[in-house]
BAVEX-551101 format. One record per residue (C-alpha): x, y negated, z; residue in one letter. Coordinates in Angstrom, 3 decimals. Layout:
REM BAVEX-551101
X; Y; Z; A;
...
REM end
This chain:
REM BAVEX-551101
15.854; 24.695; -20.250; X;
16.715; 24.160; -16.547; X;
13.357; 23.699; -14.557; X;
13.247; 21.022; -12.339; X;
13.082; 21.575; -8.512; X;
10.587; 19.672; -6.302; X;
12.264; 18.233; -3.715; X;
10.969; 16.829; -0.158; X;
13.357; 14.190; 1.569; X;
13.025; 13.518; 4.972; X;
13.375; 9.929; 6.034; X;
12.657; 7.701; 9.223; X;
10.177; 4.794; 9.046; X;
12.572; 1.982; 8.119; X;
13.896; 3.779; 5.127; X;
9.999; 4.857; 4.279; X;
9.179; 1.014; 3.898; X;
12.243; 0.563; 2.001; X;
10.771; 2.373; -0.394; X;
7.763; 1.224; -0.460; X;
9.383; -2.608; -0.945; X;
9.874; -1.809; -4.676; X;
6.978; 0.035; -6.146; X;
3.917; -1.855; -6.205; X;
1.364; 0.940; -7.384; X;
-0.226; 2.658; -4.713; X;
-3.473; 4.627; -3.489; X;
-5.262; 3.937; -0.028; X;
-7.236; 6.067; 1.616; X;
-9.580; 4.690; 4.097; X;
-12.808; 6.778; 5.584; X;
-16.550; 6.306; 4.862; X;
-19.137; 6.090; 7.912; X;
-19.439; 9.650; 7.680; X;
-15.539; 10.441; 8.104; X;
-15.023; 11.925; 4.327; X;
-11.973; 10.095; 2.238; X;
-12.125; 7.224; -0.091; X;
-9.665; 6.698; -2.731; X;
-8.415; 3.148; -4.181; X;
-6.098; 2.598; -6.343; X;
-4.361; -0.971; -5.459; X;
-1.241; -3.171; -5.707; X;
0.229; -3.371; -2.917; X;
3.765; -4.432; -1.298; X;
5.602; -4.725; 2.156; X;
5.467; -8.354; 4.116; X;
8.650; -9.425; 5.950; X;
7.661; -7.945; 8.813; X;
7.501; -4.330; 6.997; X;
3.500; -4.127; 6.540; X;
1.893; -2.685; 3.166; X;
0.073; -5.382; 2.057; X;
-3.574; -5.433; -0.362; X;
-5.685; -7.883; -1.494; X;
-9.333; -7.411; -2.216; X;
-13.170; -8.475; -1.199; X;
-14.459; -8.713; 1.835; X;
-17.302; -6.578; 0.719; X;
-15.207; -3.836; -1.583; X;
-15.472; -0.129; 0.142; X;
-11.822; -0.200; 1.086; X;
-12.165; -3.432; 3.617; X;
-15.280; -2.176; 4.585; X;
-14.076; 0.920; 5.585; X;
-11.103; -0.602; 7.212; X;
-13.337; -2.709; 9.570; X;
-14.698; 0.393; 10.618; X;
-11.699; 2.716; 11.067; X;
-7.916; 0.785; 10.934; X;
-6.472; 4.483; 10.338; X;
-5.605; 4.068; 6.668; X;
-2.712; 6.085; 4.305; X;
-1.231; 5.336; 1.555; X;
0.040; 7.072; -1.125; X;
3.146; 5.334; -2.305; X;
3.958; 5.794; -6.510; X;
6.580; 5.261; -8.461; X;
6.317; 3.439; -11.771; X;
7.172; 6.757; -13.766; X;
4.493; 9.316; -13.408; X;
7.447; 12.259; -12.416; X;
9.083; 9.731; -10.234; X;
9.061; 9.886; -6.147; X;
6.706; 9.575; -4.185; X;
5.662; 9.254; -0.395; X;
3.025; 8.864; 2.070; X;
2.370; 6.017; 4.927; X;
0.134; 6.226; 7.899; X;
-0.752; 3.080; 9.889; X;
-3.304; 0.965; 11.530; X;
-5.001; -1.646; 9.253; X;
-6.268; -4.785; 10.092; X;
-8.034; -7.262; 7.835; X;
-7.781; -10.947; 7.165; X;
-10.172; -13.135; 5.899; X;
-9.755; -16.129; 4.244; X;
-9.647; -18.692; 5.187; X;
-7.328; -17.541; 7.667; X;
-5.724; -14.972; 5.114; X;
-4.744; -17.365; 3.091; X;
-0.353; -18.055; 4.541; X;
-0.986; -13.586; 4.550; X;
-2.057; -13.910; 0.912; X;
1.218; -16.313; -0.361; X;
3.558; -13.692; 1.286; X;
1.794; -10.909; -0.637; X;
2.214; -12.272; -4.038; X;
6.121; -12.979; -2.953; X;
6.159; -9.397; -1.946; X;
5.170; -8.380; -5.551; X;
5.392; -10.833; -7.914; X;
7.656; -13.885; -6.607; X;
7.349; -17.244; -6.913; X;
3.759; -18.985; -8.177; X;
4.314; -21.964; -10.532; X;
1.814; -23.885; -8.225; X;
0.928; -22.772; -4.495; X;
-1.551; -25.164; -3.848; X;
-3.806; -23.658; -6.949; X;
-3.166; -20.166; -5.690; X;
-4.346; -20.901; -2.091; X;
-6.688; -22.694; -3.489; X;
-8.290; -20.160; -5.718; X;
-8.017; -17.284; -2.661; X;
-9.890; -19.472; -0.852; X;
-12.746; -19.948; -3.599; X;
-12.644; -15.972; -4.389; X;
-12.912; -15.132; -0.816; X;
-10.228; -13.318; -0.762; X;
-9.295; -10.489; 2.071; X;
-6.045; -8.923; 3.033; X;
-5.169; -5.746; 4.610; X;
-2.101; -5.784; 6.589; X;
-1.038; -1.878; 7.804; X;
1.097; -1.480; 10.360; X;
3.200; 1.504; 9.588; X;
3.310; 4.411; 12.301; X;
4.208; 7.466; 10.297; X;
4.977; 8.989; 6.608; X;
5.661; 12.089; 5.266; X;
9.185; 12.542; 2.916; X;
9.650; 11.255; -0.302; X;
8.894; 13.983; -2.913; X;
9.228; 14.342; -6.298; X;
7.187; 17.271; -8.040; X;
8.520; 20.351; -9.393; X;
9.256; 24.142; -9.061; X;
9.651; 25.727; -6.120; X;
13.423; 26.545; -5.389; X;
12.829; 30.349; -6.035; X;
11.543; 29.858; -8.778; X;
14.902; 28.315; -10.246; X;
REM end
């Protein structure tokens, strides 16, 4: 049986978001007070203006952390757990509802469409308290897919 060869694909930011557009499960890493990592796992998607966007709390670790330091990745899956991958840097900054709120409609349409009814959605960020990071993408690595190495093919 052939082995399969991990592969690392260099790619400039526009194409790294155009990735991103279409896969939906991702991990963030933000940084606790005392600079170690924190993990998330989240849905996220890209705005129209090419920002990963997140819901959460206002008081979840991951906004907190944000608050404190906007230098965020994010780890970028694909549905299939073989399937490419890739990493975003960026700045984050977060949105609270109420204000959030016109941020929060274009997330959903960035990963789930249309609502039946807009007014109960807004209306029910609003009564979660919903917040919103919006990163700004500055860097990412290539998209990679696991594997061998090549010499070992």
């Amino acid at each position: 049986m052939a082995r399969t060869i991990a592969t690392n694909t260099e790619v400039d930011l526009s194409a790294a978001v155009e990735f991103a557009r279409t896969r939906h499960r991702m991990l963030l890493i933000t940084y606790r007070g005392d600079g170690s990592a924190q993990a998330s796992p989240v849905t996220g998607g890209v705005d129209d203006a090419g920002r990963i966007v997140i819901s959460s709390y206002p008081e979840r670790a991951k906004i907190l952390n944000a608050r404190r330091r906007a230098d965020v990745s994010v780890v970028v899956l694909s549905d299939e757990w073989n399937g490419p991958w890739l990493q975003i840097d960026g700045h984050a900054e977060v949105l609270d509802t109420p204000d959030a709120v016109e941020a929060l409609v274009d997330y959903y349409r960035a990963i789930a469409g249309e609502h039946p009814d807009w007014d109960e959605y807004r209306q029910a960020m609003i009564d979660q308290g919903k917040s919103l990071l919006r990163i700004t993408v500055t860097r990412s690595g290539p998209i990679a897919t696991g594997g061998f190495p090549a010499r070992l093919a």
